[in-house]
C-alpha positions as CSV (number, residue, x, y, z in Angstrom):
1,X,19.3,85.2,33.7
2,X,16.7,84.1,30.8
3,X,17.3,88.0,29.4
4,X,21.4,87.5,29.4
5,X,20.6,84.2,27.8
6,X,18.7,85.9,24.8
7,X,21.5,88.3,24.8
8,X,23.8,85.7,23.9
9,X,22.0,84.0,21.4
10,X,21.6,87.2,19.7
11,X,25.2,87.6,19.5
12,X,25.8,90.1,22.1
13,X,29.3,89.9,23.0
14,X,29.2,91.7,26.4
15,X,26.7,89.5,27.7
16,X,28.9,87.0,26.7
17,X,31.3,87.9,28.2
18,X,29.8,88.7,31.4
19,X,28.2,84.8,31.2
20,X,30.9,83.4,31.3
21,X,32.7,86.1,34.0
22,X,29.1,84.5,36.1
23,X,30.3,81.1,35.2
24,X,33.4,81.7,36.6
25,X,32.6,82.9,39.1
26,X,30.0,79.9,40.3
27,X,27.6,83.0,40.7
28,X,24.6,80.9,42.2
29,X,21.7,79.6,39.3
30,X,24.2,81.0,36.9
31,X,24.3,77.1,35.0
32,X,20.4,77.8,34.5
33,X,21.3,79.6,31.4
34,X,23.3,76.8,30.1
35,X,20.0,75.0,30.1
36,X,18.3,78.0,27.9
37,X,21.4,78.1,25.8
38,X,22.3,74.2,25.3
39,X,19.9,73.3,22.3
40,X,22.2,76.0,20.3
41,X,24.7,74.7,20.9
42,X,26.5,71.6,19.3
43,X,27.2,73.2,15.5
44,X,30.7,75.1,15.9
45,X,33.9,73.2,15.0
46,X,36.4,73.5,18.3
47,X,39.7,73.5,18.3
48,X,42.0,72.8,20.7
49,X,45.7,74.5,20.5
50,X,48.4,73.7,23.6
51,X,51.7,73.2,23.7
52,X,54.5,74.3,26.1
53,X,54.9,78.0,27.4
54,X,56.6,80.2,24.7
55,X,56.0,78.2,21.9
56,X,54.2,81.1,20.5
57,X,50.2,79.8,20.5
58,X,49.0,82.9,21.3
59,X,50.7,85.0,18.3
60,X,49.7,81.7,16.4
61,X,46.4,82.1,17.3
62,X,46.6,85.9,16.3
63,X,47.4,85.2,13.0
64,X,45.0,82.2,12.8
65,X,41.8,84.7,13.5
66,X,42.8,86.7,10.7
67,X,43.4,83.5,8.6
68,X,39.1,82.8,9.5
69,X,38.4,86.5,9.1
70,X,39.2,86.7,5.4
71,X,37.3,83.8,4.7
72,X,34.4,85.7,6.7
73,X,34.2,82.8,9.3
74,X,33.2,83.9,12.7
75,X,35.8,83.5,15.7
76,X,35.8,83.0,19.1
77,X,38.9,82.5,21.2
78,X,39.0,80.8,25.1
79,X,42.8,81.4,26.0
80,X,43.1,79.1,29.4
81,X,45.4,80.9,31.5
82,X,47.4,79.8,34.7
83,X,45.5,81.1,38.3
84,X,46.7,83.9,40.1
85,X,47.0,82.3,43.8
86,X,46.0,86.0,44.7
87,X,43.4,86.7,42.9
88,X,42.5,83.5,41.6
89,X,41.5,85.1,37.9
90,X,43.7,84.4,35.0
91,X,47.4,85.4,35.6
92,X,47.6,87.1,31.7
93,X,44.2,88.3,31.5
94,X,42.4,89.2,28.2
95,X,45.1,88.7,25.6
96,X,46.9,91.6,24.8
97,X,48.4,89.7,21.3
98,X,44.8,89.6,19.9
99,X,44.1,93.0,20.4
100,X,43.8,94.3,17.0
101,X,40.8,92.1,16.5
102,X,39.1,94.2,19.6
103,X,37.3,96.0,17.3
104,X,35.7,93.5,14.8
105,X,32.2,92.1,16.1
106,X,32.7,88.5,14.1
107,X,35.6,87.6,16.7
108,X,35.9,86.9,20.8
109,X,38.6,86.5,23.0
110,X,38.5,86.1,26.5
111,X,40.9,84.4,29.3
112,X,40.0,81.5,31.7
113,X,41.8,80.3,34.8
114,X,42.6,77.0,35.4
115,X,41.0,77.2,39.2
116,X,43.3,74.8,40.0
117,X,40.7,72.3,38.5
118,X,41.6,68.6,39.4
119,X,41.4,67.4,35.5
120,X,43.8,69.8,34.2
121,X,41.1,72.2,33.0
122,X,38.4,74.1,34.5
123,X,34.8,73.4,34.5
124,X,34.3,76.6,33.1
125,X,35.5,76.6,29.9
126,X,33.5,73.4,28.6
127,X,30.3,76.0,29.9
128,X,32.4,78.9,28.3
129,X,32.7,77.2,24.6
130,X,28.8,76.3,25.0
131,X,28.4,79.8,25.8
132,X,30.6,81.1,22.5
133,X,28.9,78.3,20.6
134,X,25.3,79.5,21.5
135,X,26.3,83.4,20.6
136,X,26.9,82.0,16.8
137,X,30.8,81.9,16.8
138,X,31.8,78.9,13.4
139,X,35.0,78.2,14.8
140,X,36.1,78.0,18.7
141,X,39.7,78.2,19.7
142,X,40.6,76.9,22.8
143,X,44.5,77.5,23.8
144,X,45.7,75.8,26.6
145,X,48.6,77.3,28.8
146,X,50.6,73.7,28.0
147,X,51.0,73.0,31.5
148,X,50.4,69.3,33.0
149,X,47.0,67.5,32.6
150,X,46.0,70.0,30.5
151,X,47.8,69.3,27.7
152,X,45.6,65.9,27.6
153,X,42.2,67.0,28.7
154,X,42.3,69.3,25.9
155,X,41.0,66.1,23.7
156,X,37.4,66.0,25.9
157,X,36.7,69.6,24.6
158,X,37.9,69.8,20.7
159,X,37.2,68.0,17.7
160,X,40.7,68.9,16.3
161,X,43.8,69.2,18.4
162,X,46.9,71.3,17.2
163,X,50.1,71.0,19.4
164,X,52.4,73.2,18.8
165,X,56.2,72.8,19.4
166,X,59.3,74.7,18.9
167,X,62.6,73.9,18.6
168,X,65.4,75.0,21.6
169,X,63.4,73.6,24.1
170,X,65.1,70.5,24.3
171,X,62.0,68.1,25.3
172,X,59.5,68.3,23.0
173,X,59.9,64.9,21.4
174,X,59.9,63.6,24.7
175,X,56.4,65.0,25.2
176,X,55.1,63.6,22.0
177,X,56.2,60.2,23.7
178,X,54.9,61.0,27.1
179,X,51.4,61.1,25.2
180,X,50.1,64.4,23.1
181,X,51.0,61.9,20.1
182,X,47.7,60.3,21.3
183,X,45.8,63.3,21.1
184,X,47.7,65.2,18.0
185,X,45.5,65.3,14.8
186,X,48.1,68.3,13.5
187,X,51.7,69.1,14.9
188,X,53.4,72.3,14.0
189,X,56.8,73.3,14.1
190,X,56.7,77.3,15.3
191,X,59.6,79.5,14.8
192,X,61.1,77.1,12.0
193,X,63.7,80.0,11.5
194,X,65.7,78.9,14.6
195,X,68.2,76.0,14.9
196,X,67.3,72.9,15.8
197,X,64.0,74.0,13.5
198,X,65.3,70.7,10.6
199,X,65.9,68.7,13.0
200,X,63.1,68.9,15.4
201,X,60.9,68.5,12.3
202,X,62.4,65.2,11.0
203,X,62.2,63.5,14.6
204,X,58.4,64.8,14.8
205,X,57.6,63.5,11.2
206,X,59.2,60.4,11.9
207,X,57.0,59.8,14.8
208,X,53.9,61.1,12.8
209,X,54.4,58.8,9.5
210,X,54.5,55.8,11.6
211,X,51.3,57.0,13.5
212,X,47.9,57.9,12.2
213,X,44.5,58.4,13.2
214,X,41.7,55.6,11.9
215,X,38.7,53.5,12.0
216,X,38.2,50.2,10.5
217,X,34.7,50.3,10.8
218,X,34.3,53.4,9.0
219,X,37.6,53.2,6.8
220,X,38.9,56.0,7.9
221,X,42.1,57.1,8.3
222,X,44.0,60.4,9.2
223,X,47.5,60.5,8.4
224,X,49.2,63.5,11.0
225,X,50.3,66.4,9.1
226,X,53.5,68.1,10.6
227,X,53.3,72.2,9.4
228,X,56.4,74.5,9.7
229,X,55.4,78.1,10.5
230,X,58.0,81.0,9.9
231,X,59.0,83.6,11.8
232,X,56.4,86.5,12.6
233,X,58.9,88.9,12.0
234,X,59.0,87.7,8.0
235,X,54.8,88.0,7.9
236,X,54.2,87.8,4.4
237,X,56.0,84.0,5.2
238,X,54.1,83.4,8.5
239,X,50.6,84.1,7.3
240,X,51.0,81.8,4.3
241,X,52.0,79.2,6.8
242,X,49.1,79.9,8.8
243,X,46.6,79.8,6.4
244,X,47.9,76.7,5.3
245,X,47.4,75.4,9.0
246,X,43.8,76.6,8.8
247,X,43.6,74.6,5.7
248,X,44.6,71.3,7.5
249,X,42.3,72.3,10.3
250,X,39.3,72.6,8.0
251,X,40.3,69.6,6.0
252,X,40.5,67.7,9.7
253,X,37.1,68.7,10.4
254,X,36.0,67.1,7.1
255,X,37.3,63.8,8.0
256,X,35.5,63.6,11.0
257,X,32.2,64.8,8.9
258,X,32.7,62.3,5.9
259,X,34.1,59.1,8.1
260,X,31.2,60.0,11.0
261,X,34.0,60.1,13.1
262,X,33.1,63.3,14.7
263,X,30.1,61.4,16.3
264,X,32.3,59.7,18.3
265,X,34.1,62.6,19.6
266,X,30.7,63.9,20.4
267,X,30.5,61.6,22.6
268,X,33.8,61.4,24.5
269,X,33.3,65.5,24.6
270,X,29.4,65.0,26.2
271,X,30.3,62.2,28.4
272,X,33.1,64.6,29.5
273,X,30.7,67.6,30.2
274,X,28.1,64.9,32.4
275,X,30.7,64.1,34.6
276,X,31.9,67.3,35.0
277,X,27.7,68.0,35.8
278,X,27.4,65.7,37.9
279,X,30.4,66.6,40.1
280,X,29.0,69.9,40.6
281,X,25.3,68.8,41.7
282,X,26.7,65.5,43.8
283,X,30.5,65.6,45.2
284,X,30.6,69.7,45.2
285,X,27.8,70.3,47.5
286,X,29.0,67.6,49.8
287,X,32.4,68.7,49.6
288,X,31.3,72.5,50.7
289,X,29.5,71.3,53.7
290,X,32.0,68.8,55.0
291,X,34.5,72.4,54.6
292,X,31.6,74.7,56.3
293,X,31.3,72.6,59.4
294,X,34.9,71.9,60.0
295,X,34.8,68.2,59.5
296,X,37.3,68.0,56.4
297,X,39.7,70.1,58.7
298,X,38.8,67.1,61.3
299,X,39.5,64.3,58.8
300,X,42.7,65.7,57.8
301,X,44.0,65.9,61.2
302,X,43.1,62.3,61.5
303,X,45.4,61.4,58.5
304,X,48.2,63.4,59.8
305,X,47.9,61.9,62.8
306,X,47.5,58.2,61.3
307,X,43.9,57.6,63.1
308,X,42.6,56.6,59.7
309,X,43.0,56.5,56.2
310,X,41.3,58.6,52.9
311,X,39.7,55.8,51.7
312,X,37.8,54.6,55.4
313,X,37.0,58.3,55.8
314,X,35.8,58.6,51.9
315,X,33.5,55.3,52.6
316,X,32.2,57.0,55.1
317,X,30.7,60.3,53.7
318,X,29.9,58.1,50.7
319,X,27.6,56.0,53.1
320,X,26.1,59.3,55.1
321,X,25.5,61.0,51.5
322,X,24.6,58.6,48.8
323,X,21.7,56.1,49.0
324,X,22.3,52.9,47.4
């Protein structure tokens, strides 16, 4: 494990790859290298991209490594992925829109599944962007697959949060209600060549101007920017947009720097990694013995049946487990 994790930190992308395939995978003593690899970690900006299914993230994305590349930033890319409930890997795999950067050593993409993790997303990928942070990657893109909790969750991973939105879909202003306007730092309209394109941006902007993003303390402030992106079939149009987004991504990432705001989302981010720790060395363990023995398959016959309830039966492990 030491040897993969000097792999890493030299850069070698197949042994990140097949760290975070280990990860995954909850090969057994694979967090050790996490341990080796955390001091070297901390000093990539992380992005967070996630929007609904079909709003184009992934071709965004695309175009947004390219937008890095020609400013000779290094990439990597963590594309969260629904699970198979066959396989339980990532339903889309590797993605297939981002091949054309296969062949250029400054970039990495790689899929995650979900693994049907309780908080929206998986434990994996906070180890998996510590992983593409320790192999030297500048910028990490995390793209979400915009369905349910992790849309939110999202917020405990990035520094800078783009949600993406296209019009046609009929309820995407009703999702900025429902709360991604709490954890939007940039909105962008995608496919701004369709109908509805003028007015889905108005409604969004109209939301945004009355919103912003600041500290009194530090006299901050972060007014939302809302960014229409063209078609991809009129490119010369759709990578100007894009590089404008990158732009407003860098800029973002400056006002977290200059206002020492980006300390606090340090924080959120690292308290969000401890508890996901601290699941996996406390509750996981107890969960995994209570399955090999058969007594959860007891305890849920005793709900069915109305014997008891979760929380007697929950006070109970807690007492046979945890010392107070």
């Amino acid at each position: 494990m030491e040897q993969l994790s000097k792999r890493v930190l030299a850069g070698d992308i197949r042994a990140v790859s097949r760290l975070i395939r280990n990860l995954e995978d909850e090969i057994p003593d694979t967090h050790m290298a996490i341990k080796e690899l955390f001091a070297a970690t901390g000093n990539s900006h992380i992005v967070g991209i996630t929007g609904a299914p079909g709003a184009g993230k992934s071709t965004l994305i695309d175009e947004l490594i390219a937008a890095y590349r020609q400013i000779a930033k290094t990439v990597g890319v963590l594309a969260v992925d629904p699970t198979s409930p066959f396989t339980g890997g990532a339903i889309l795999g590797d993605r297939i829109r981002m091949l054309r950067h296969a062949e250029d050593s400054g970039v990495f993409v790689r899929s995650l599944a979900t693994r049907g993790s309780m908080g929206g997303l998986s434990k994996a990928v906070g180890e998996a962007i510590h992983v593409v942070e320790a192999s030297g990657k500048e910028k990490v893109i995390v793209e979400t697959c915009g369905v349910g909790q992790q849309e939110v969750d999202i917020i405990n991973h990035a520094h800078t949060v783009v949600v993406v939105l296209v019009p046609g879909m009929g309820d995407d202003v009703q999702a900025i209600k429902a709360g991604l306007m709490e954890i939007a730092d940039i909105f962008v309209i995608n496919k701004a060549d369709r109908d509805g394109a003028g007015k889905l941006y108005q409604e969004v902007l109209n939301i945004a101007s009355q919103s912003h993003k600041d500290d009194t303390r530090a006299g901050a402030h972060w007014q939302i920017p809302v960014l229409k992106v063209e078609s991809v079939l009129e490119p010369h149009a759709f990578a100007g947009s894009v590089a404008l987004l990158r732009n407003k991504i860098d800029e973002h990432y400056q006002y977290l720097v200059q206002s020492n705001l980006l300390a606090n989302r340090l924080r959120r981010k690292t308290a969000a990694e401890l508890n996901e720790a601290l699941w996996g060395s406390i509750l996981q363990p107890i969960l995994q013995e209570l399955h090999a023995g058969g007594e959860m398959a007891a305890m849920v016959d005793k709900l069915i049946t109305r014997e008891s309830d979760p929380y007697t039966l929950a006070e109970q492990v807690a007492q046979r487990y945890i010392k107070k």
